[in-house]
N, C-alpha and C positions, 0 to 999 in steps of 0.2 A: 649542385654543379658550380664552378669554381667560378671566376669574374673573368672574362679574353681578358689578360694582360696587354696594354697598347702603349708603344714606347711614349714615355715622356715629353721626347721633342717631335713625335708625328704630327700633332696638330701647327697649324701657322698661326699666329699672332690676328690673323682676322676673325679666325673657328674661334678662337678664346674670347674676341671683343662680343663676337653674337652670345656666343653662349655664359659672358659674366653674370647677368642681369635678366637671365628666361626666367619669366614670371614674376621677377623681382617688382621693385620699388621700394620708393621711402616706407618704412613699419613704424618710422615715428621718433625723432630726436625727441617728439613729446612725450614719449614715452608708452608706444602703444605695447600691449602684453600679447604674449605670445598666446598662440592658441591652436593647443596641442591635438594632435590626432589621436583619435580614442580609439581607432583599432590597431595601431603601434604599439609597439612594445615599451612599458614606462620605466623608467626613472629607477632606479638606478641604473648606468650602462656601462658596460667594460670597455676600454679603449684601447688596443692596441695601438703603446707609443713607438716612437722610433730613435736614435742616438743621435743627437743633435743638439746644439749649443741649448742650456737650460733643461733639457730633455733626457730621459733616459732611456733605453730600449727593456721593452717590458710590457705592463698594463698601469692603466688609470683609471679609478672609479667615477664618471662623471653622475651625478653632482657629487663632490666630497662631501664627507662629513663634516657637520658643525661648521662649513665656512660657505663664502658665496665663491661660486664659481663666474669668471669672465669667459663665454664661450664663444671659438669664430671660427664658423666651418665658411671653409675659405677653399680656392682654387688652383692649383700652378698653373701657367699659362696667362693667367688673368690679371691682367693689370690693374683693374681696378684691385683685386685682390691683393696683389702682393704690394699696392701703393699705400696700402692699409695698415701694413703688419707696422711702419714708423710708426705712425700712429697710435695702435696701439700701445707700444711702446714707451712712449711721451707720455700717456695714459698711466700704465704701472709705474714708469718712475716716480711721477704723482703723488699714487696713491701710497706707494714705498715712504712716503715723507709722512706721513699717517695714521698707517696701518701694519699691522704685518702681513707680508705680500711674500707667498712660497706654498709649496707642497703643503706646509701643513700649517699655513699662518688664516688670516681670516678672508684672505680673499687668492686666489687660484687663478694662472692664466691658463687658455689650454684650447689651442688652434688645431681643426682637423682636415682631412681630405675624404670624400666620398667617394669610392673607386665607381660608383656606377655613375658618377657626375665629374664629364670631361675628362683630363687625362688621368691615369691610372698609374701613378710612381711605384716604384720598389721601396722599401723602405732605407735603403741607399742612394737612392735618386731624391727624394724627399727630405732626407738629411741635408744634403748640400746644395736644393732648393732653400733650405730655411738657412742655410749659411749664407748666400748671396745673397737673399733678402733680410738680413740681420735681425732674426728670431731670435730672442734666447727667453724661451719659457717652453712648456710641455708642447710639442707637437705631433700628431699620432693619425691612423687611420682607421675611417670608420668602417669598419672591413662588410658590416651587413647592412650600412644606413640606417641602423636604428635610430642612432640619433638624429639625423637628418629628418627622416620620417615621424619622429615625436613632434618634432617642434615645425616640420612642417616648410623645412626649410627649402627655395625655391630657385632664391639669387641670389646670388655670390658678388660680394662677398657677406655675411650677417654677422652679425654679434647679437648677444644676448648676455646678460644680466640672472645668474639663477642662484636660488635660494637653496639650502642642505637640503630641501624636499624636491630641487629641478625646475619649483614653479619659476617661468621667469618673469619678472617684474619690470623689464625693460628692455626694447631688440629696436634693429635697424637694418636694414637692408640696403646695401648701395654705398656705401659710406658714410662717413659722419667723424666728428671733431673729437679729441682728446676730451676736452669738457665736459660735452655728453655722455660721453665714457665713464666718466668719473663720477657723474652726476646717476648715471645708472645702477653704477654699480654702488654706488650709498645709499640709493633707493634700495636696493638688495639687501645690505644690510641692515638698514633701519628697517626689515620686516622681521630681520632673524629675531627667535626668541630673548637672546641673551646678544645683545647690541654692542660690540664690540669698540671700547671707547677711543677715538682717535690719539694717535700716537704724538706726544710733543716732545721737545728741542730738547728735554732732560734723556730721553728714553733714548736716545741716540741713536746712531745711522742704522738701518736693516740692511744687511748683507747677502741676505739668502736668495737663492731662484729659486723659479719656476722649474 
């Protein structure tokens, strides 16, 4: 049976403050590890993306191959959520100076929506949610909450930190700083087999998206 579709702008600004942070909290700029549900469905997951700056309309494998994925099941409506996406941002440009940061470089952005968690966009309404709050990396919907349900996730907005096998090495819940960000997702990498060696001043600018 299909999800009641619920318009995007039904809920008020106060429904979206309660419902940011249900069950949330801090999971640890220290770095606590995710800790996944073992009757969920694992690792690898298909994402239905949507056409959106950085984004393309289609699917996405989460976790990608051979690189770390930065992942942030996030909310429209929610401010803390969409106060977040700069941030994140600030984050990739970063790690851009580094790394190689795209579809198929060593590390992957890739923010999603839960239709059973708050409002329920079209993947047209969603598009130009991610344009007003200025996303430009993979954004998509998690159509069954698989992925939510792996990892367990409760409040919005989280990020996590995941390795080519999904384990994540590093999540937060509620928000958190570019640095941590950065700082997680290296922890990510320094687990991958084949350590991806930071990018310098010769290797010259990365131009690719998410």
């Amino acid at each position: 049976m299909g999800v009641k579709r619920r318009p995007l702008l039904a809920l008020g600004c106060s429904s979206a403050l309660v419902g940011c942070l249900d069950g949330g909290g801090n999971d640890g700029e220290a770095g606590g590890d995710a800790a996944p549900n073992g009757d969920a469905a694992s690792p690898p997951f298909e994402l239905r993306t949507v056409d959106a700056p950085g984004s393309e309309d289609g699917e996405a494998t989460v976790p990608g191959a051979g690189q770390v994925t930065f992942l942030n099941p996030t909310r429209t409506l929610c401010p803390t959520s969409e106060g977040l996406i700069g941030t994140i941002g600030d984050a990739r440009a970063e790690l851009e100076s580094r790394y190689e940061v795209g579809p198929d470089g060593d590390v992957r952005f890739v923010s999603l929506v839960d239709p059973r968690s708050g409002p329920d966009p079209t993947p047209e309404e969603l598009g130009e949610w991610w344009v007003e709050h200025g996303g430009e990396w993979t954004i998509g919907i998690d159509e069954e909450g698989s992925i939510n349900d792996h990892y367990e996730v409760s409040g919005f907005p989280t990020v996590l930190a995941l390795d080519a096998d999904g384990e994540a090495h590093w999540r937060d819940t509620g928000g958190t700083g570019s640095s941590n960000m950065v700082d997680g997702i290296e922890r990510a990498l320094e687990a991958e087999p084949e350590t991806p060696a930071p990018r310098t001043e010769d290797d010259g600018a990365n131009g690719s998206a998410d």
